[in-house]
N, C-alpha and C positions, 0 to 999 in steps of 0.2 A: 551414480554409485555413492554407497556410504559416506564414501573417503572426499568425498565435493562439499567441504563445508563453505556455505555460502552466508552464511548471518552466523556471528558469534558474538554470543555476550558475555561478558565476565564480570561477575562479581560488579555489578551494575547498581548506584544508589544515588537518590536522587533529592536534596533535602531543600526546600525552600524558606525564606524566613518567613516569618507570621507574626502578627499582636499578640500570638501568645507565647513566640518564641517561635526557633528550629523548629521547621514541621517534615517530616519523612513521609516521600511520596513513594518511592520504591526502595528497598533494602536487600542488597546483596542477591541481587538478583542473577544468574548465568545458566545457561543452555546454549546448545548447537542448534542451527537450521540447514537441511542438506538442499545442493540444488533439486528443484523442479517438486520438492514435498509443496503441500497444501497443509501451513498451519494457522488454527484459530487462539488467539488471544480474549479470554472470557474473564469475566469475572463483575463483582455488584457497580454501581456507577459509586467511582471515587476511589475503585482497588488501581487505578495507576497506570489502565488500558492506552489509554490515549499518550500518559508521560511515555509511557514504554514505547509506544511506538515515532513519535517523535526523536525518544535516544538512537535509536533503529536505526534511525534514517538520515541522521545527522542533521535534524530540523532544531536538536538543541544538546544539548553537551550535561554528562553525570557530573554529581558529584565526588565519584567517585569510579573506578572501575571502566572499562574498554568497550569498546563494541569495535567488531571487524566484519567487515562489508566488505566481501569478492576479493580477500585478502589484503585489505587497507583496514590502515587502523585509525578510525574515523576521528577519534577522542584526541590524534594527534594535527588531524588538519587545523588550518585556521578557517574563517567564514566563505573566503573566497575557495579554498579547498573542498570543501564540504561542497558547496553549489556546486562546485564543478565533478566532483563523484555523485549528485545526485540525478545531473542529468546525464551524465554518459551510464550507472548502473540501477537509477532507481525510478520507479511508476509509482501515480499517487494516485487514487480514486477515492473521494473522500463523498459524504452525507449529502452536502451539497456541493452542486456540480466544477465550481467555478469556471467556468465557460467563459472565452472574452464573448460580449455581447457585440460586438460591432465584426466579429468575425463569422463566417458561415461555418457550418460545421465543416467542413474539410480544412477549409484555414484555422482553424483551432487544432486539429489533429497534425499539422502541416506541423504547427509552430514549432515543437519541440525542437525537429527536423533541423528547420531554418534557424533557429539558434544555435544548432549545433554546427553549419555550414553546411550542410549534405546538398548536394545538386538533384539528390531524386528523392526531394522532399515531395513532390504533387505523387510520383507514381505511388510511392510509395505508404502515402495516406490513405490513398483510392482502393489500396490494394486491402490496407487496415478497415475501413472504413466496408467495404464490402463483409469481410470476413466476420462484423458485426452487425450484419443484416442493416447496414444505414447507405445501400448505395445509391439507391432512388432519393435520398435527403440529403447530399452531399452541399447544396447549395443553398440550403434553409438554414436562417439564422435561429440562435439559442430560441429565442420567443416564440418561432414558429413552429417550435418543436414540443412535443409531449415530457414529463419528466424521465419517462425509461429511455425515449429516444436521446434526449440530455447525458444522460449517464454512459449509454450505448458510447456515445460520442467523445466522452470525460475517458472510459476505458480504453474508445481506440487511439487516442490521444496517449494515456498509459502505458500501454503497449507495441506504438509503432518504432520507439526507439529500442523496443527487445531486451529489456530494462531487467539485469539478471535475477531482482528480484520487484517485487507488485506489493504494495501498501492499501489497504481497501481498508476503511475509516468506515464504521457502520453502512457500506455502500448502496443500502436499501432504506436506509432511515426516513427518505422523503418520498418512497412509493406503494403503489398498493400493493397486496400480496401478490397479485398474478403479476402482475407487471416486475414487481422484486424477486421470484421466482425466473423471470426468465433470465433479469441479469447475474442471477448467482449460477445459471447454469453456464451462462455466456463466461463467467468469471472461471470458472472450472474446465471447460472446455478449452479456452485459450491458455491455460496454465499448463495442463495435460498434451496441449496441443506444441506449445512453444517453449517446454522446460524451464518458461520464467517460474521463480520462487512465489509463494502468495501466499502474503502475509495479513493475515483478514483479524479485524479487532469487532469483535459483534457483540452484543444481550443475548443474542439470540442462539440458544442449547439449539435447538433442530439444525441452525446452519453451521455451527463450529461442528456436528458430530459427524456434517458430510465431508470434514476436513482429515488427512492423514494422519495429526495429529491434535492436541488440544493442549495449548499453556494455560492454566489457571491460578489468578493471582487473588489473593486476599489481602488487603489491610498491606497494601504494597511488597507483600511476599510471593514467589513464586510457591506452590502447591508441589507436594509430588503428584509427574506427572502419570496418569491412567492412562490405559489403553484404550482407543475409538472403538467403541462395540460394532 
């Protein structure tokens, strides 16, 4: 429904110092995100894509202005607050994979689980982990695995905690196009599928236009926004 707002930004600014003074990375930035939409964050390299989504997620804190996440108001936690809204409401799928290397891909998808204390952190990997076409690879480690199988495994890692909304950091940036095409469908599919949010920051105009909506920022300003053709 409309009325589900699940990402709010308000009047979002984000200024850092510099050698040549105050430099302004985002200004005055604010919009709504509803649950289970599909929005892209576009815009040149340097308009802010990455700061923006970091405020999002409570991975670093505005200069000015709020961001509210599943009805918390992120910009008032402290560091240990944040962490801790970011693993009970938030998925991260980023460019490259961060995979622990000494864990199989299921004990990587496991971990969120078991950091969170859940007792049916195994069924409940296996069950993620299938749903991503990785169940015959449940036991191979990061190495042994291809880069889409790597991602496969980074997403259902993402997603087994039902994460109200999904962060995807150019999520194709380290693979080939067929290979990157299938995890963007796997990334859509599981959005469409599970009502989590997905909030995808890309270069890339063909993949943001498969998205519900489209943010575009210039010169750290938000754009008005256009409607997805």
């Amino acid at each position: 429904m409309k009325s589900d707002i699940v990402l709010k930004a308000e009047n979002l600014t984000k200024q850092v110092t510099s050698p040549e003074g105050p430099l302004t990375i985002l200004r005055d930035v604010s919009f709504d995100i509803y649950a289970g939409e599909s929005v892209a964050i576009v815009g040149a390299s340097g308009a802010g894509k990455s700061t923006l989504l970091a405020l999002l997620a409570g991975l670093d804190t505005p200069s000015a202005g709020r961001v509210m996440l599943a009805g918390i108001d992120v910009t008032n936690l402290d560091e240990d607050g944040r962490a801790k809204l970011r693993a009970e409401r938030v998925g991260f799928v980023f460019q490259s994979f961060h995979l622990v290397q000494s864990l199989t891909a299921l004990e990587n998808v496991m971990l969120p689980l078991e950091l969170a204390g859940r007792r049916d952190a195994r069924p409940a990997a296996l069950d993620t982990c299938e749903r991503v076409g990785l169940a015959s690879r449940t036991g191979h480690y990061p190495r042994q695995l291809s880069g889409g199988e790597q991602q496969r495994v980074a997403i259902a890692r993402a997603f087994v905690t039902q994460p109200a909304v999904l962060f995807a950091d150019e999520p194709t940036g380290n693979l080939d196009t067929v290979t990157g095409e299938k995890i963007v469908s796997l990334l859509f599919e599981l959005n469409a599928n599970s009502r989590t949010t997905l909030v995808l920051v890309t270069h890339d105009r063909e993949l943001a236009r498969r998205c519900s909506r489209i943010l575009e920022l210039s010169g750290g300003e938000l754009l008005p926004e256009q409607a997805v053709a």
